[in-house]
C-alpha positions as YAML, in Angstrom:
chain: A
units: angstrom
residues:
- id: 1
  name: UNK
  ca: [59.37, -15.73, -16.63]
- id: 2
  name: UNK
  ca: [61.10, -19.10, -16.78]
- id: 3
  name: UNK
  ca: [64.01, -20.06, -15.77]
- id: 4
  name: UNK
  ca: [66.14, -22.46, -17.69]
- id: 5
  name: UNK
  ca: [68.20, -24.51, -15.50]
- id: 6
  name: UNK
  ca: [70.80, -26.65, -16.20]
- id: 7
  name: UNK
  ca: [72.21, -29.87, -13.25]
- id: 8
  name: UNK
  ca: [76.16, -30.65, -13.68]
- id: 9
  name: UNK
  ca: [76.85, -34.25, -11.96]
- id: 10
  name: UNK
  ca: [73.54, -35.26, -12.98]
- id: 11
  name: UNK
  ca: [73.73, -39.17, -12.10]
- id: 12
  name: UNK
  ca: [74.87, -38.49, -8.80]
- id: 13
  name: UNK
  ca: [73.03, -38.23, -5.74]
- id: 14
  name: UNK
  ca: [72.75, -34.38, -5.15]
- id: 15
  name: UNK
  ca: [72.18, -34.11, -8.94]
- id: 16
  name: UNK
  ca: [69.39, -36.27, -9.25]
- id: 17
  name: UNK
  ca: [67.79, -34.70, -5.96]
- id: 18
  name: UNK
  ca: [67.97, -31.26, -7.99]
- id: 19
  name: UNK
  ca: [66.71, -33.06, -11.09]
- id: 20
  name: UNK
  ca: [63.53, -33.79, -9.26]
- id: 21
  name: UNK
  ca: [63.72, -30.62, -7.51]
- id: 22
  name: UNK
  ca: [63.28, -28.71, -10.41]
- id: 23
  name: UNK
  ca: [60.47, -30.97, -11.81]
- id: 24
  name: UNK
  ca: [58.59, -29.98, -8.87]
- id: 25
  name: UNK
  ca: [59.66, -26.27, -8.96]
- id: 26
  name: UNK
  ca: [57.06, -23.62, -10.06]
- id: 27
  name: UNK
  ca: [59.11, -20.97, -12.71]
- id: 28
  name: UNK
  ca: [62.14, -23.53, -13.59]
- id: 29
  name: UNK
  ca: [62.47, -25.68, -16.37]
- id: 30
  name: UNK
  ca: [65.58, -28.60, -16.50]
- id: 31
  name: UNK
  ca: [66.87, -27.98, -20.03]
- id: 32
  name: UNK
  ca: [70.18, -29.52, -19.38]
- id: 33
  name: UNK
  ca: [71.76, -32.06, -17.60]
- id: 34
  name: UNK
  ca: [75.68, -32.74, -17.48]
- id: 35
  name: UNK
  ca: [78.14, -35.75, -16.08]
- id: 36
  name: UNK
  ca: [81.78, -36.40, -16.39]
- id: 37
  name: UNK
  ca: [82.91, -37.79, -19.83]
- id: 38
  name: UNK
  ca: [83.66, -41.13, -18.21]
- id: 39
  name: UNK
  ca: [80.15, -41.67, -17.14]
- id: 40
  name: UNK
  ca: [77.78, -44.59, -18.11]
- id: 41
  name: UNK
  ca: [75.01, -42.71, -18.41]
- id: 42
  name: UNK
  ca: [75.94, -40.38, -21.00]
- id: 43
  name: UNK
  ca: [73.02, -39.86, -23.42]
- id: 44
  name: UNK
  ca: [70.28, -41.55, -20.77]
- id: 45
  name: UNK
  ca: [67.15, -39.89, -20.14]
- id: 46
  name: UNK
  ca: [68.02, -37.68, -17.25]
- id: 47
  name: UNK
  ca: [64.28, -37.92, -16.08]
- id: 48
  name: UNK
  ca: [64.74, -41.56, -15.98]
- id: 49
  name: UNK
  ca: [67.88, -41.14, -14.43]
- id: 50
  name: UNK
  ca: [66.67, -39.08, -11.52]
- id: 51
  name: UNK
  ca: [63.57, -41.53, -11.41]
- id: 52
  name: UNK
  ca: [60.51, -39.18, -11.94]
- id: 53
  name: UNK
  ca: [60.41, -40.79, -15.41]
- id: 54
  name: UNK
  ca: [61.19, -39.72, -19.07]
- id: 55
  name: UNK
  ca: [61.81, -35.83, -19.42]
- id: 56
  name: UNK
  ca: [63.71, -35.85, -23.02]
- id: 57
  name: UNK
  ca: [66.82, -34.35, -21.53]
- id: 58
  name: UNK
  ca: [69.85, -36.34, -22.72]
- id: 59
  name: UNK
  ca: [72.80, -36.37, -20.24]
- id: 60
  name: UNK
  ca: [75.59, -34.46, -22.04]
- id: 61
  name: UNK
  ca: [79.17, -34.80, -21.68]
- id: 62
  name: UNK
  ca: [80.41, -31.37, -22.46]
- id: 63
  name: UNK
  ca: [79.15, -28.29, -20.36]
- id: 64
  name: UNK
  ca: [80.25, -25.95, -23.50]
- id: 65
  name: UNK
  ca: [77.68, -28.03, -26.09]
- id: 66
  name: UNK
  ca: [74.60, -26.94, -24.38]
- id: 67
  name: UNK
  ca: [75.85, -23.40, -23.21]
- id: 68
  name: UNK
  ca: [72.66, -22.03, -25.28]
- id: 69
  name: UNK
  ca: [70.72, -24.05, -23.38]
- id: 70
  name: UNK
  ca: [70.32, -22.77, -19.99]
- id: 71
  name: UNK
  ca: [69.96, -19.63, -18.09]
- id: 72
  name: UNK
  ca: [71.44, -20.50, -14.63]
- id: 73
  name: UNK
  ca: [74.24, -23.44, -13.92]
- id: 74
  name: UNK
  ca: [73.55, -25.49, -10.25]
- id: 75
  name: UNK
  ca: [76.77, -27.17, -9.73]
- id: 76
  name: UNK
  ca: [77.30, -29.21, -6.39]
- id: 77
  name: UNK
  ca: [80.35, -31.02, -8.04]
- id: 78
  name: UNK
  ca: [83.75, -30.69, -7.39]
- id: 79
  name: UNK
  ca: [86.08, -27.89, -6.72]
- id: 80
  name: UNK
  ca: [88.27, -28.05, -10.12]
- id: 81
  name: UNK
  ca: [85.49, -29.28, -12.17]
- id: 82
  name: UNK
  ca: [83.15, -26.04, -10.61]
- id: 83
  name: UNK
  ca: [86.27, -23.71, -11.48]
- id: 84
  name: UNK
  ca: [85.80, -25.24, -15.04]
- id: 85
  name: UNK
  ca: [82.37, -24.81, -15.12]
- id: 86
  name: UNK
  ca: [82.18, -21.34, -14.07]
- id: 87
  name: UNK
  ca: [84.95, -20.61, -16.95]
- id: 88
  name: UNK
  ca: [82.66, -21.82, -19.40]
- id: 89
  name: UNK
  ca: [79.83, -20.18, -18.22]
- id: 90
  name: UNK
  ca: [81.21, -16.14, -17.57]
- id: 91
  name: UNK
  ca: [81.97, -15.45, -20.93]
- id: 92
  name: UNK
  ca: [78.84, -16.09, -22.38]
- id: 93
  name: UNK
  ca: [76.71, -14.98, -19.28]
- id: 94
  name: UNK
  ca: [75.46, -17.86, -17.94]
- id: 95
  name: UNK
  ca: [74.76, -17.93, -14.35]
- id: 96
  name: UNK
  ca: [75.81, -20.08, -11.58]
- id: 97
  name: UNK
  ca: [74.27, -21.76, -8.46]
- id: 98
  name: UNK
  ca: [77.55, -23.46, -6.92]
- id: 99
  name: UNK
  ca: [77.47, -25.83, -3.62]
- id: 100
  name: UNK
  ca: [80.15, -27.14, -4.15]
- id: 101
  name: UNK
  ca: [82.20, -27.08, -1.11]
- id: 102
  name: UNK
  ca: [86.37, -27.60, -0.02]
- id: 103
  name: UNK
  ca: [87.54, -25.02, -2.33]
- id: 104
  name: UNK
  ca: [91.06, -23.55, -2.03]
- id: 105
  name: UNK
  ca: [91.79, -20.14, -1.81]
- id: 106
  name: UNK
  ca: [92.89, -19.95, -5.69]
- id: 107
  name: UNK
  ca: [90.11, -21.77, -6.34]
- id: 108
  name: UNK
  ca: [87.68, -18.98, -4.72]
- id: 109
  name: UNK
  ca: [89.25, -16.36, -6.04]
- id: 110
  name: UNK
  ca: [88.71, -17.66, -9.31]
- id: 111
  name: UNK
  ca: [85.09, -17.97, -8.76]
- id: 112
  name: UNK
  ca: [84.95, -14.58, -7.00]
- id: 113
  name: UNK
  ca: [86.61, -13.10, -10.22]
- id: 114
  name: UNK
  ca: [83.80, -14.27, -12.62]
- id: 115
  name: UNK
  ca: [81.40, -12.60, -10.60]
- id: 116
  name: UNK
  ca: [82.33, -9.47, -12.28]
- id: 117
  name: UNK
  ca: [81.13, -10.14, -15.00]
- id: 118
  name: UNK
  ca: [78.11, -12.93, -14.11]
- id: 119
  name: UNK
  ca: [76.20, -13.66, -11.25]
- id: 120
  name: UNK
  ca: [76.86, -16.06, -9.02]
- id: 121
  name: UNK
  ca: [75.05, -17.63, -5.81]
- id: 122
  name: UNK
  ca: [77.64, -19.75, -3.84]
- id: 123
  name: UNK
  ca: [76.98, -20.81, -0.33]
- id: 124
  name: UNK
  ca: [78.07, -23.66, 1.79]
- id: 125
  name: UNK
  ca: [74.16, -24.64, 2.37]
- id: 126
  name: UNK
  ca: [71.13, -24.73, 0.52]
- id: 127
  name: UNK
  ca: [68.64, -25.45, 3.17]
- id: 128
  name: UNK
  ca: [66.29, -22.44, 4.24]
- id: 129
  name: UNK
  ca: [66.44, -23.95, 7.74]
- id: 130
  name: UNK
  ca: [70.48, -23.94, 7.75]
- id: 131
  name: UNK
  ca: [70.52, -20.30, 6.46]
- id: 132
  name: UNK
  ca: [68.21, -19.54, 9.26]
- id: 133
  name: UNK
  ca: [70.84, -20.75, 11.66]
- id: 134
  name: UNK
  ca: [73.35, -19.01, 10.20]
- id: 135
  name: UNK
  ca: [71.44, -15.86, 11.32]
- id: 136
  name: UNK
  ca: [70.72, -17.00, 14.43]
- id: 137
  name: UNK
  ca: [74.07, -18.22, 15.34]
- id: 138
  name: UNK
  ca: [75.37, -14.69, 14.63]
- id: 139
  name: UNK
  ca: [72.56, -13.33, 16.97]
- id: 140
  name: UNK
  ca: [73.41, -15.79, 19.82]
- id: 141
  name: UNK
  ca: [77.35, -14.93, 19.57]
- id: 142
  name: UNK
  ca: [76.53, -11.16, 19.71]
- id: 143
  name: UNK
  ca: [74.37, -11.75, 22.52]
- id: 144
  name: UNK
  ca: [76.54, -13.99, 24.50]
- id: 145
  name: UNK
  ca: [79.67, -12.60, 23.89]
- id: 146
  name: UNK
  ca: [82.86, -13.91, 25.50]
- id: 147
  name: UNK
  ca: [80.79, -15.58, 28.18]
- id: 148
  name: UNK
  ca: [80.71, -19.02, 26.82]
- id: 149
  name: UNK
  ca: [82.28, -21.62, 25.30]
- id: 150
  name: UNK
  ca: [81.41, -22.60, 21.68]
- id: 151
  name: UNK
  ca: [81.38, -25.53, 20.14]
- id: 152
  name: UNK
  ca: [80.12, -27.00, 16.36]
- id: 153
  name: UNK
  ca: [79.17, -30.22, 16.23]
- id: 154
  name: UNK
  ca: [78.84, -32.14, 12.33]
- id: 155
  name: UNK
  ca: [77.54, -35.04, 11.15]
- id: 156
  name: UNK
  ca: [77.08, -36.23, 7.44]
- id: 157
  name: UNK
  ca: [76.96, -39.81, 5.45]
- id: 158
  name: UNK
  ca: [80.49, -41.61, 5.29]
- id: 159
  name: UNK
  ca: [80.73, -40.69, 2.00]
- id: 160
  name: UNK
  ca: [81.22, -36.92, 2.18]
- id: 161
  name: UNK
  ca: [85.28, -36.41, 1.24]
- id: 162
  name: UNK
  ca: [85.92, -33.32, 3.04]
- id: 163
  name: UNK
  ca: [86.10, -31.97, 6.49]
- id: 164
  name: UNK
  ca: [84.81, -30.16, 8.59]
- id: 165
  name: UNK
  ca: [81.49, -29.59, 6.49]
- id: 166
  name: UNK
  ca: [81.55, -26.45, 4.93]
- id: 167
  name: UNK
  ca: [78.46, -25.53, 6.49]
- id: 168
  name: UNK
  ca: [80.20, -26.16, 9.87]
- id: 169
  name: UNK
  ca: [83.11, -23.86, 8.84]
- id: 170
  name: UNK
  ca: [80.20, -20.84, 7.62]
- id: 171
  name: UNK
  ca: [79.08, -21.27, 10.84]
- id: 172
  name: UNK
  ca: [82.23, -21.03, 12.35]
- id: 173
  name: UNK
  ca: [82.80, -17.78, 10.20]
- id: 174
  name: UNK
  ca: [79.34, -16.22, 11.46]
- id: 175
  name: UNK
  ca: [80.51, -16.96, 15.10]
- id: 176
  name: UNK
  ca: [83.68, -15.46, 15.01]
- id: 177
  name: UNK
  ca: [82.69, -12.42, 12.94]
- id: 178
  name: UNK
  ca: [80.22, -11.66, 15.25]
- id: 179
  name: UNK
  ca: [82.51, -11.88, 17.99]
- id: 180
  name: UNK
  ca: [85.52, -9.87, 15.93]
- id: 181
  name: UNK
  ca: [87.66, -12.82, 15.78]
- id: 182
  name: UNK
  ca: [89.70, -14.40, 12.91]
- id: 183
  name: UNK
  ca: [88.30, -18.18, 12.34]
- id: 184
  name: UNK
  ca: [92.11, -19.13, 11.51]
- id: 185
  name: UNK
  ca: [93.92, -18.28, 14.72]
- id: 186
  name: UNK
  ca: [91.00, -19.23, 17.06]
- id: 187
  name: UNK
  ca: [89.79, -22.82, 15.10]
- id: 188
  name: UNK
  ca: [90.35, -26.16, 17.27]
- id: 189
  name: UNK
  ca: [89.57, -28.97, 15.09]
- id: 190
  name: UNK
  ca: [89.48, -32.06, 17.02]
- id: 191
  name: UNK
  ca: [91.44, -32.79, 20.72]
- id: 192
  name: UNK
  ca: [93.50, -35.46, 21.89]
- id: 193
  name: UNK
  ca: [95.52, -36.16, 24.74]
- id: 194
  name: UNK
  ca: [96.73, -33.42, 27.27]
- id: 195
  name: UNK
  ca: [95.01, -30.05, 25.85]
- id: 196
  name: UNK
  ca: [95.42, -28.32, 28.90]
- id: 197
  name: UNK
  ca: [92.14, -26.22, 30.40]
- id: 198
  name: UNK
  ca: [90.12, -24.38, 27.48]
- id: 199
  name: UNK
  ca: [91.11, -21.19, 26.19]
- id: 200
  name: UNK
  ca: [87.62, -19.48, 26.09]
- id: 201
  name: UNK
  ca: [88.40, -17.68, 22.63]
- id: 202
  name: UNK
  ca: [88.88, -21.00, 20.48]
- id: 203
  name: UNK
  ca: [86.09, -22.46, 18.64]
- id: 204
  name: UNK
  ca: [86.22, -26.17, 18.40]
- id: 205
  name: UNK
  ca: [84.77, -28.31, 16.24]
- id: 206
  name: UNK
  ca: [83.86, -31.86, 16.21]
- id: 207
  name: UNK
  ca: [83.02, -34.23, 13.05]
- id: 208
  name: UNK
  ca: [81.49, -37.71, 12.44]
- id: 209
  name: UNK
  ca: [81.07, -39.64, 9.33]
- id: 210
  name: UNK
  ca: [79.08, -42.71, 8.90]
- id: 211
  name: UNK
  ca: [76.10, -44.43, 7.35]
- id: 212
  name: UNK
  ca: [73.98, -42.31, 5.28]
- id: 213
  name: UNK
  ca: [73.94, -39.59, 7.53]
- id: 214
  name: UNK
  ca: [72.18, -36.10, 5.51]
- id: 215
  name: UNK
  ca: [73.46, -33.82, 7.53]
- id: 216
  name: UNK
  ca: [73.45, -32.74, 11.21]
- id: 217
  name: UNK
  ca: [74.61, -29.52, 12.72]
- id: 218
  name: UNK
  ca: [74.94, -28.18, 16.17]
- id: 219
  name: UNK
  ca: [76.43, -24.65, 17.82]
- id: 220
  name: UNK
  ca: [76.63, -24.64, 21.62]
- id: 221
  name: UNK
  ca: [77.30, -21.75, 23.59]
- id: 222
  name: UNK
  ca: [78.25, -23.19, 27.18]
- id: 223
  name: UNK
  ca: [78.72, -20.78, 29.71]
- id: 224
  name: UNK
  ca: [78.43, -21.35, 34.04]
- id: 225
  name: UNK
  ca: [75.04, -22.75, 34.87]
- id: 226
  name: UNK
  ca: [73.22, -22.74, 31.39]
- id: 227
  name: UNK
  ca: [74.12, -24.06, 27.72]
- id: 228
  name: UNK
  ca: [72.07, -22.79, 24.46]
- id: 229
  name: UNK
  ca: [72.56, -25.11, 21.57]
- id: 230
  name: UNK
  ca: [71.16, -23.82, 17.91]
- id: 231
  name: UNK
  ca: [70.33, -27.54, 15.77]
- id: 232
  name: UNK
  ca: [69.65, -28.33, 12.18]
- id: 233
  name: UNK
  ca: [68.84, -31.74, 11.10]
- id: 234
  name: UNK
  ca: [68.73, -32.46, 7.44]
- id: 235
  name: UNK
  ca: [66.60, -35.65, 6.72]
- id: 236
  name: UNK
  ca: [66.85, -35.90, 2.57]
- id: 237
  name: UNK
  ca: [68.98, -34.09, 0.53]
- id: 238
  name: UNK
  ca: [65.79, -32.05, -1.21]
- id: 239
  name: UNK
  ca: [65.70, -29.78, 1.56]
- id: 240
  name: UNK
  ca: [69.26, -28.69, -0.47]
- id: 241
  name: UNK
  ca: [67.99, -28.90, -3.68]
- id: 242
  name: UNK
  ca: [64.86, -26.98, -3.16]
- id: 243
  name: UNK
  ca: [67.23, -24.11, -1.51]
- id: 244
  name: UNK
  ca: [69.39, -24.09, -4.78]
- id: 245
  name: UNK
  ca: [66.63, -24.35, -7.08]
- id: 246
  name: UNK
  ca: [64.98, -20.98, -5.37]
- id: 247
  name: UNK
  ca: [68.51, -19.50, -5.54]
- id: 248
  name: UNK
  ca: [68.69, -20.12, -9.20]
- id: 249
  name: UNK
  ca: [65.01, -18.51, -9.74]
- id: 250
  name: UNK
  ca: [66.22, -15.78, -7.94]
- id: 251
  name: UNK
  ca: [69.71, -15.42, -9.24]
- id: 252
  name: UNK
  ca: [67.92, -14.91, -12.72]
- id: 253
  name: UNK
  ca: [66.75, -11.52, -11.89]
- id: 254
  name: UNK
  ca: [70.31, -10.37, -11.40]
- id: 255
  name: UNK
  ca: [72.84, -8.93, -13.88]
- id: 256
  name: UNK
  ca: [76.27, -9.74, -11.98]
- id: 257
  name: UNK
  ca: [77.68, -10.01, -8.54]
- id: 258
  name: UNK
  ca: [78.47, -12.57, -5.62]
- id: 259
  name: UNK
  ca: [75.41, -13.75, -3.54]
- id: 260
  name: UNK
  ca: [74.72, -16.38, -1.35]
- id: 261
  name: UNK
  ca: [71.62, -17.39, 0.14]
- id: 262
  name: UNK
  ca: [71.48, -15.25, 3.13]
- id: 263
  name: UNK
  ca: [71.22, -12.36, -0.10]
- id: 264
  name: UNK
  ca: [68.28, -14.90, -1.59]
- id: 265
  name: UNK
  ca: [66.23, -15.18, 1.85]
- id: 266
  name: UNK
  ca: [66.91, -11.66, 2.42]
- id: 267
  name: UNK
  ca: [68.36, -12.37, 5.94]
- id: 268
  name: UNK
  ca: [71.06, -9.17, 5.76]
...
């Protein structure tokens, strides 16, 4: 089987990435591509677009004329234009692979809500290396307990809007779940001045933007006398798309629900 898969934000960077991503994808077809009203570039080729030349996919400008179109949604947009999308897409049953990250509560819950009735993969990070750290930062935590000090380090291009990365906030999650703490009450982001000595149960984190930056993440655990550090270093954004594009392949198989890619890699 084939899945039909439709890219939302199609002329930007992510969305050309997945263009190509599912060119090169064994059991995906693109048979939709979608940008903001305003855009330039509605109507263009989206193959030539993307760059891996003509594909006969016209950019459209209106998820809800090519609903018939597509079998699974990858969105790595916005929040309020992903709470849009996935309102046009449960009612009819169209799936939805959603990186979008820096949603609000209200906004979740919105998303979470659909999945009764649709399915949908949402996770903060595509990359099958990321969601491998994600596993192993839970097994580190559990393993190290309240004997260290933990720290996550991010790093992404100076374009990125929100912060921290949401993939350093999942990985904050994993930590502190693993260690039966509540991310909200135990969260330092960023220090300055007179902090006063550590208090071993916080988890800090630490961001940098600049350049064109991908994406770098980094947990520590630094205890007396030793320091384990779990690393992922994103070099090009298809790492991402390749991720999303299996998610959506997968995601096809399913009827309704809320996955992310830990449930795609089977890493439970």
């Amino acid at each position: 089987m084939t899945t039909r898969i439709a890219v939302t934000g199609a002329a930007g960077r992510m969305g050309k990435t997945l263009i190509e991503a599912v060119a090169t994808a064994g059991g995906a077809v693109l048979t939709a591509a979608i940008e903001r009203p305003e855009s330039s570039l509605i109507g263009a080729d989206a193959g030539e677009v993307s760059g891996i030349g003509k594909n006969s996919i016209a950019i459209s400008d209106d998820i809800n004329s090519v609903l018939d179109q597509f079998d699974v949604l990858i969105d790595f947009t916005a929040p309020a234009a992903t709470v849009d999308n996935v309102a046009a897409c449960q009612p009819v049953g169209r799936k939805l692979v959603i990186g979008t990250t820096g949603c609000s509560r209200q906004q979740l819950e919105a998303i979470e809500a659909a999945a009764g009735k649709t399915a949908i993969c949402m996770a903060a990070n595509y990359s099958v290396g990321v969601n491998l750290c994600f596993k192993l930062a839970d097994m580190a935590a559990r393993v190290l307990g309240d004997e260290a000090d933990i720290e996550i380090y991010e790093a992404h291009h100076r374009h990125k809007v929100d912060a921290p990365s949401g993939t350093a906030l999942r990985l904050g999650q994993v930590v502190a779940s693993a260690l039966g703490r509540d991310l909200d009450e135990v969260a330092v982001y960023g220090r300055e001045g007179q902090t006063g000595a550590r208090d071993r149960k916080t988890i800090g984190f630490a961001t940098v933007r600049g350049g064109d930056i991908v994406g770098d993440h980094t947990v520590m655990y630094a205890s007396e006398g030793e320091r384990v550090e779990i690393s992922h270093r994103a070099s090009s954004r298809m790492s991402f798309a390749r991720g999303a594009v299996r998610a959506a392949i997968w995601l096809d198989a399913r009827d309704k629900g809320m996955f992310d890619m830990q449930d795609v890699l089977d890493l439970r």
